[in-house]
C-alpha positions in Angstrom: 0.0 0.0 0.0 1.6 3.6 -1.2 1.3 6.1 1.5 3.4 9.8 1.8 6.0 8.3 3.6 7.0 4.9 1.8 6.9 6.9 -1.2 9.3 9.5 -0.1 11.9 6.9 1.3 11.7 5.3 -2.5 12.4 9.0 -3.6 15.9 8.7 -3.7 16.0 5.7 -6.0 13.3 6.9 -8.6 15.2 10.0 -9.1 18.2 8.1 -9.5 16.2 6.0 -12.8 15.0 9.3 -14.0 18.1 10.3 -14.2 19.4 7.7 -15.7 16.5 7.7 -18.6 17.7 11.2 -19.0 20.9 10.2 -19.9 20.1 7.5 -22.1 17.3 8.3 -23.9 18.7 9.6 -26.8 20.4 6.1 -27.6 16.5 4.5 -28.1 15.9 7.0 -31.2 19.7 7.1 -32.5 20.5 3.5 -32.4 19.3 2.6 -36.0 21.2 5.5 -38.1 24.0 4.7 -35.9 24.2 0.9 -36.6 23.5 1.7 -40.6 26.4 4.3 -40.5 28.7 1.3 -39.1 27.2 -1.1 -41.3 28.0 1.3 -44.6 31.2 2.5 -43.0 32.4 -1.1 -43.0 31.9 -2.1 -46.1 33.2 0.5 -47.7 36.5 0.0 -46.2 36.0 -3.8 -47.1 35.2 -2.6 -50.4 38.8 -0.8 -50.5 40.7 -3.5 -48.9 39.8 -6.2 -51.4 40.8 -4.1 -54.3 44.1 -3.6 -53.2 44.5 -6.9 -52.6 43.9 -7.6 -55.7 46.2 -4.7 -57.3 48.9 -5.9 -55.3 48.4 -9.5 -57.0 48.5 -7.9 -60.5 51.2 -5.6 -59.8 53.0 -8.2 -58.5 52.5 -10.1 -62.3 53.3 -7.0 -64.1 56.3 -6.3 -62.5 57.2 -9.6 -63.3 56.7 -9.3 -67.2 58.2 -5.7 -66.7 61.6 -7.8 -65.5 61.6 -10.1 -68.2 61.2 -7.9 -71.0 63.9 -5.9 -69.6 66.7 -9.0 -68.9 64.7 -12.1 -70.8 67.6 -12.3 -73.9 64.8 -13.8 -76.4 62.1 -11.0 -75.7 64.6 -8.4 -75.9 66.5 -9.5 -78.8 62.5 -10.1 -80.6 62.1 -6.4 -79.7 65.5 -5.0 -80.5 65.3 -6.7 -83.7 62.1 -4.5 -84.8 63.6 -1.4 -83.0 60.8 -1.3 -80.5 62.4 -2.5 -76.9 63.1 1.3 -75.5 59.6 2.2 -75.9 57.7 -1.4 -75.1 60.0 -0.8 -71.3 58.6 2.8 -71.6 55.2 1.9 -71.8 55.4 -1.2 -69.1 57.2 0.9 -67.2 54.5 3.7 -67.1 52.0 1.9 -67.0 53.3 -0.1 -63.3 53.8 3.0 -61.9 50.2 4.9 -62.6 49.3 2.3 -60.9 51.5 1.9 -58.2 50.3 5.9 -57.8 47.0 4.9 -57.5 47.0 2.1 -55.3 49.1 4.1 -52.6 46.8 7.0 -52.4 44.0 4.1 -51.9 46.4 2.6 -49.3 46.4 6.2 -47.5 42.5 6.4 -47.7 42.3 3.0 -46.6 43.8 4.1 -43.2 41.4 7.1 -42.8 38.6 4.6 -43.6 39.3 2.2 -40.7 40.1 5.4 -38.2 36.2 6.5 -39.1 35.1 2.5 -38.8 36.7 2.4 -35.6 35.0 5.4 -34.4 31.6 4.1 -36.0 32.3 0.9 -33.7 32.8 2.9 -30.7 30.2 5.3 -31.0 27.8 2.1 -32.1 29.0 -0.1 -28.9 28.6 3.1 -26.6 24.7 3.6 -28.0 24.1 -0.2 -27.4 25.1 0.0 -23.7 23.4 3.3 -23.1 20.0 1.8 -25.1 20.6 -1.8 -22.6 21.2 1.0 -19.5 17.4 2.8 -20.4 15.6 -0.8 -21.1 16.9 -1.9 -17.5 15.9 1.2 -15.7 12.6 1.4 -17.1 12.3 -2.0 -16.0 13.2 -1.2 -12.6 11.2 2.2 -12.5 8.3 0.4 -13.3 8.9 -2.5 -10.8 9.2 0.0 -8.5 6.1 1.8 -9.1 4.3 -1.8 -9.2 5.9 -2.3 -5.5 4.3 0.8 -4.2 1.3 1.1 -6.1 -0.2 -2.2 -6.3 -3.5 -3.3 -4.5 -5.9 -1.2 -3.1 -4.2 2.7 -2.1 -7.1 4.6 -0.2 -4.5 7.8 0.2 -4.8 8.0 -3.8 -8.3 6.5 -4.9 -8.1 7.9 -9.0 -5.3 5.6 -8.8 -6.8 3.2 -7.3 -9.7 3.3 -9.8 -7.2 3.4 -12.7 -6.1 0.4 -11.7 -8.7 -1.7 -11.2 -9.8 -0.5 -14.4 -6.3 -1.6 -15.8 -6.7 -5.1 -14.3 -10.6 -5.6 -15.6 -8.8 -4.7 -19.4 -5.9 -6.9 -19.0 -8.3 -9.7 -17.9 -10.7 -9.1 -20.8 -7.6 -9.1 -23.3 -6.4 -12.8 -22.0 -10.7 -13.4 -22.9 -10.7 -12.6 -26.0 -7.2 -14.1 -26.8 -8.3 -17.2 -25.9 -11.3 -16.8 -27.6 -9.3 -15.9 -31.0 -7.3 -18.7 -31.1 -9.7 -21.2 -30.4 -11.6 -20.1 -33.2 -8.3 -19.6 -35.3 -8.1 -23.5 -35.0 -11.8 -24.4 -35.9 -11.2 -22.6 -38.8 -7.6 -23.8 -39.9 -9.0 -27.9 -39.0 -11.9 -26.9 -41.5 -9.9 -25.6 -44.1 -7.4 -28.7 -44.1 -11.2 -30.6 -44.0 -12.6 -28.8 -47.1 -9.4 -29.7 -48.5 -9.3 -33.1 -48.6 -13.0 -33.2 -49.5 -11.9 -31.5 -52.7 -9.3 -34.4 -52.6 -11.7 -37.0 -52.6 -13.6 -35.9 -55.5 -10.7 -35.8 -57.5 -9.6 -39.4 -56.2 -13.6 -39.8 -57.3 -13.8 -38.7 -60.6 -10.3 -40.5 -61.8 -12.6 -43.7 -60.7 -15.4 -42.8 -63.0 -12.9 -42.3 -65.7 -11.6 -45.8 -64.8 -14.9 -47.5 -64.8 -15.5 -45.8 -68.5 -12.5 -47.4 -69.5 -13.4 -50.9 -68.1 -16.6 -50.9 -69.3 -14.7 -50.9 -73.3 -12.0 -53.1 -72.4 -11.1 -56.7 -71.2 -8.9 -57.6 -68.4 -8.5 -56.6 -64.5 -6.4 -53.6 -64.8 -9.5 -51.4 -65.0 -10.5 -52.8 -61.7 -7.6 -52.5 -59.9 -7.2 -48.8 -60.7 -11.0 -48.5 -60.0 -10.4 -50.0 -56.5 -7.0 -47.6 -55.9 -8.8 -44.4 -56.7 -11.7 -45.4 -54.5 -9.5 -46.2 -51.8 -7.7 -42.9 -51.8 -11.3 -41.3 -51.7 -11.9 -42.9 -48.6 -8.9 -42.4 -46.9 -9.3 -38.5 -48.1 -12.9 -38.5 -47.0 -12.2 -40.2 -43.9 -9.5 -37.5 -42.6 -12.1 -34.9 -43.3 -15.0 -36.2 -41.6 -12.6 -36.6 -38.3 -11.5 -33.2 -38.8 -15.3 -31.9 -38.6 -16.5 -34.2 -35.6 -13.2 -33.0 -34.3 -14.4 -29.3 -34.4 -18.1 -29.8 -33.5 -16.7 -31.1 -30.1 -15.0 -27.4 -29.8 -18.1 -25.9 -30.8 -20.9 -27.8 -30.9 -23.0 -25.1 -33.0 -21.3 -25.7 -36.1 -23.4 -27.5 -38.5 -22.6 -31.4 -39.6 -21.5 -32.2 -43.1 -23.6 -35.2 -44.3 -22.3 -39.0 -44.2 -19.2 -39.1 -46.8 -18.1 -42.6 -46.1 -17.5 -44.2 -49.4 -18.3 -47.2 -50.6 -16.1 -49.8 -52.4 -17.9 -52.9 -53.7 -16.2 -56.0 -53.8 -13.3 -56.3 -55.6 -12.9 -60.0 -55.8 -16.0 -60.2 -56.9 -15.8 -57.8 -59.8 -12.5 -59.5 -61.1 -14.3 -63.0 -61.2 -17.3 -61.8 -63.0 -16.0 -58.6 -64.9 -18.5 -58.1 -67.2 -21.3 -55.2 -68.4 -23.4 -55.8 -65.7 -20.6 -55.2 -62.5 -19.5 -52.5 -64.2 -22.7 -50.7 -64.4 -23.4 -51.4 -60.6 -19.7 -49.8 -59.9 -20.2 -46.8 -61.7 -23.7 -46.1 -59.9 -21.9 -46.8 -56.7 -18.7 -44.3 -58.1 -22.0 -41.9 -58.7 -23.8 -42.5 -55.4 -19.9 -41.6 -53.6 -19.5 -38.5 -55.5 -23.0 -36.9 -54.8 -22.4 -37.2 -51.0 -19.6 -35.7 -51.2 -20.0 -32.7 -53.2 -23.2 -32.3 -51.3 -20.8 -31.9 -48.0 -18.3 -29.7 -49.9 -20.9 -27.5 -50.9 -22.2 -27.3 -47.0 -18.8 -26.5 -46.1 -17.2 -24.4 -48.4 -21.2 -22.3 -48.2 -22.3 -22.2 -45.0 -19.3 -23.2 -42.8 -16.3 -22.1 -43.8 -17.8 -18.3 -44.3 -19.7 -18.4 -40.8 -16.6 -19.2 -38.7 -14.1 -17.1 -40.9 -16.4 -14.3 -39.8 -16.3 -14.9 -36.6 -12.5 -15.5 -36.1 -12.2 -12.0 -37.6 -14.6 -10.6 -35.5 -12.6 -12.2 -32.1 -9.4 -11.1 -34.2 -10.6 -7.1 -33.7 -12.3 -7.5 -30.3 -8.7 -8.8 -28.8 -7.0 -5.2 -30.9 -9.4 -3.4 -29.5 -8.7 -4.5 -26.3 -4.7 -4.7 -26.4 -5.0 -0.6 -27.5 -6.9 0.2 -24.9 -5.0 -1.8 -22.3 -1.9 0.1 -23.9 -3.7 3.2 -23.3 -4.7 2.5 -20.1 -0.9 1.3 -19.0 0.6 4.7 -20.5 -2.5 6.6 -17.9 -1.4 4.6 -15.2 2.2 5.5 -15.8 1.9 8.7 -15.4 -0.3 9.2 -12.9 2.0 7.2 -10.4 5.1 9.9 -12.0 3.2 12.4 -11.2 1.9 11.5 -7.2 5.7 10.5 -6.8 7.2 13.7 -8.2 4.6 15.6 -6.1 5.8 14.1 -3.3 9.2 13.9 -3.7 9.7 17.1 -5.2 7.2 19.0 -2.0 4.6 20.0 -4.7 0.9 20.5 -4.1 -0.5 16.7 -3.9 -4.0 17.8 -5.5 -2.6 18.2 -8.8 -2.0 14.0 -8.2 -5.4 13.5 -7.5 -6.6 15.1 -11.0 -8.3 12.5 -13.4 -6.2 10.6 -15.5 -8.5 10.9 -18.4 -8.1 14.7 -18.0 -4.1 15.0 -17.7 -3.3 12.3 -19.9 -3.8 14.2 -23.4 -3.3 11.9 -26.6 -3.4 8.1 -26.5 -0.2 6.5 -27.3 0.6 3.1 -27.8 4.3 3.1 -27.2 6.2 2.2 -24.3 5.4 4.9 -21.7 8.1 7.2 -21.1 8.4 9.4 -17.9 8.3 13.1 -18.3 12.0 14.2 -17.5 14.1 17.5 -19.1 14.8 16.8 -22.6 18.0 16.1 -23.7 20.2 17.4 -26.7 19.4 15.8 -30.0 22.1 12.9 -31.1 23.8 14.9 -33.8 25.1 12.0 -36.4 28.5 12.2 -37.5 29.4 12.7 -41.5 29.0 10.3 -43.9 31.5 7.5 -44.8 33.3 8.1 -47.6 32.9 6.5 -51.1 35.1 3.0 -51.9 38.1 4.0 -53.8 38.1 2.7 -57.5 41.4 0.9 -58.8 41.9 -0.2 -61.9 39.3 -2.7 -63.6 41.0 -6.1 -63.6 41.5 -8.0 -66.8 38.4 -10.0 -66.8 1.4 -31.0 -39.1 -0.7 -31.5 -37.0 -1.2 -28.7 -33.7 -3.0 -29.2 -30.3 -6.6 -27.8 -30.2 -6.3 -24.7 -27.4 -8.0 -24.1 -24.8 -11.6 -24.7 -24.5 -13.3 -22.4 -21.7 -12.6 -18.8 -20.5 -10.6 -18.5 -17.8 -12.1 -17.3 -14.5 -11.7 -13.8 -13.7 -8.6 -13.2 -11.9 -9.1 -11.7 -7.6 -7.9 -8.2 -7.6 
């Protein structure tokens, strides 16, 4: 229970997390250009690393030939004999060292990109501590306002009602939850269902074709594909109805299907007296199969399917609803406890705490509360990293249903 006094001897220790929010909250906002900085800062100096690498690879080549056309006695006498050798040297030699130039002054920016990396790193590593530093004290500042402000607090009843209020939210909000994904899996099983319904007709309709094709031809191959496609129907059928009865144990108000158990004849019997008359039987039994189950693909993909998808969207806003004003009502609470401690602590006038929340708060926000504190100088980002340095091209199943049932309301 918060009275005048236990809040004034937890004064000390809530100024001290103000203070260090103070300090630290310009690392939540500056993080993100501070990390891309690094990020772009890095590879650019990657970007000028691995190209003098691979310069120093080629020069290394190049000053090779250079060598040998300079002391290799068949080269030079090939070129002396033409009257070209002074100015083939000429033009190796020139071209080594434009760029030897080159790579040296990329060598020398190299160095003033990993000074600005390294001071990317360190200003990165220092805004990661200081962003970890606000996380933990708002953590604690809010543990601490929990500690003195939770259960009933008669010296501050707008509080008091603000958080009972709070509590009746947060308990519909677990409701509706519960609620939404219940109905999120009635609607997923049913989908899978409808799916293998549409399954089974296929599996159906291949065994029509089938029985067409046995009814023109001799032999037992028909049958056995008859009997395949059948089976795969039932099997398909069989998951689906399961699926349903599954669902209408959840919710009992969802309407049933219709029988799809299919029927296979006897396959023995069809193979020992294959003839016009067996055939005809099996196709009106392949018909008789395929009318109940379009009939419950029809009641589900119609009636069903639409009803509960309805429904799981309406839970689905319901529970948004709730979380934003939950949010809101977090944010209200908040501040009101900043406020009745800085009144206190600070020796201001303790009415101004006992205003209504719903009157002081101003705007709704759904962030993370923040407590009010003296702002701080805007982060200031440093210059942008410089451009890579360009060298020379080189030559070229299943899930558990949820819960059930509501949970009971939770003793405040």
């Amino acid at each position: 229970m918060a009275t005048v006094e236990t809040i004034r001897e937890a004064g000390p220790k809530y100024l001290a997390l103000q203070h260090t929010l103070t300090e630290t909250e310009w690392a939540v906002a500056a993080l993100p250009q501070i990390a891309d900085r690094l990020q772009k800062t890095e590879a650019t100096t990657k970007v000028t690393r691995d190209n003098i690498r691979k310069f120093d690879k080629r020069s290394k080549d190049q000053l090779e030939r250079f060598q040998k056309l300079k002391h290799h006695s068949v080269k030079q006498l090939w070129y002396r004999t033409v009257g070209k050798l002074e100015k083939k040297v000429d033009e190796e030699e020139k071209a080594w060292l434009k760029e030897y130039e080159q790579v040296q002054s990329a060598k020398v920016r190299l160095e003033e990109q990993e000074k600005e990396a390294a001071e990317a790193k360190r200003i990165h590593d220092d805004c990661v501590n200081a962003k970890k530093r606000n996380e933990t004290a708002k953590k604690e500042l809010a543990t601490l306002l929990e500690s003195l402000f939770a259960g009933p607090t008669p010296s501050f009843p707008n509080e008091d009602a603000l958080e009972q209020e709070l509590v009746a939210a947060r308990q519909r909000l677990d409701d509706f939850r519960i609620l939404t994904e219940r109905q999120e899996y009635i609607l997923r099983s049913l989908q899978r269902a409808h799916k293998f319904l549409l399954g089974s007709l296929q599996s159906l309709e291949d065994s029509l074709q089938y029985n067409t094709y046995d009814m023109f031809s001799r032999g037992s191959y028909a049958d056995w594909m008859v009997q395949s496609a059948l089976g795969q129907a039932r099997d398909l059928a069989t998951r689906a109805q399961f699926l349903v009865q599954e669902v209408r144990q959840i919710e009992p108000s969802i309407p049933h299907i219709g029988d799809v158990q299919i029927e296979q004849g006897n396959l023995v019997f069809n193979i020992m007296f294959d003839n016009i008359f067996t055939d005809m039987q099996m196709r009106q039994t392949i018909q008789r199969n395929l009318g109940k189950v379009r009939r419950a693909t029809v009641v589900l993909q119609t009636q069903v399917l639409p009803e509960v998808g309805s429904k799981a969207n309406g839970l689905g806003a319901q529970a948004e609803s709730c979380q934003i004003e939950v949010r809101r009502l977090e944010v209200a609470t908040w501040e009101l406890r900043s406020r009745i401690i800085t009144d206190i602590v600070g020796g201001g006038d303790t009415a101004a705490s006992q205003a209504s929340p719903h009157q002081t708060l101003g705007s709704t926000q759904v962030d993370p509360p923040t407590v009010p504190r003296e702002p701080s100088p805007a982060y200031q980002p440093p210059p942008a990293p410089p451009t890579a340095v360009s060298l020379p091209a080189e030559e070229s199943t299943d899930e558990p249903p949820p819960p059930y049932s509501v949970r009971a309301p939770r003793q405040t």
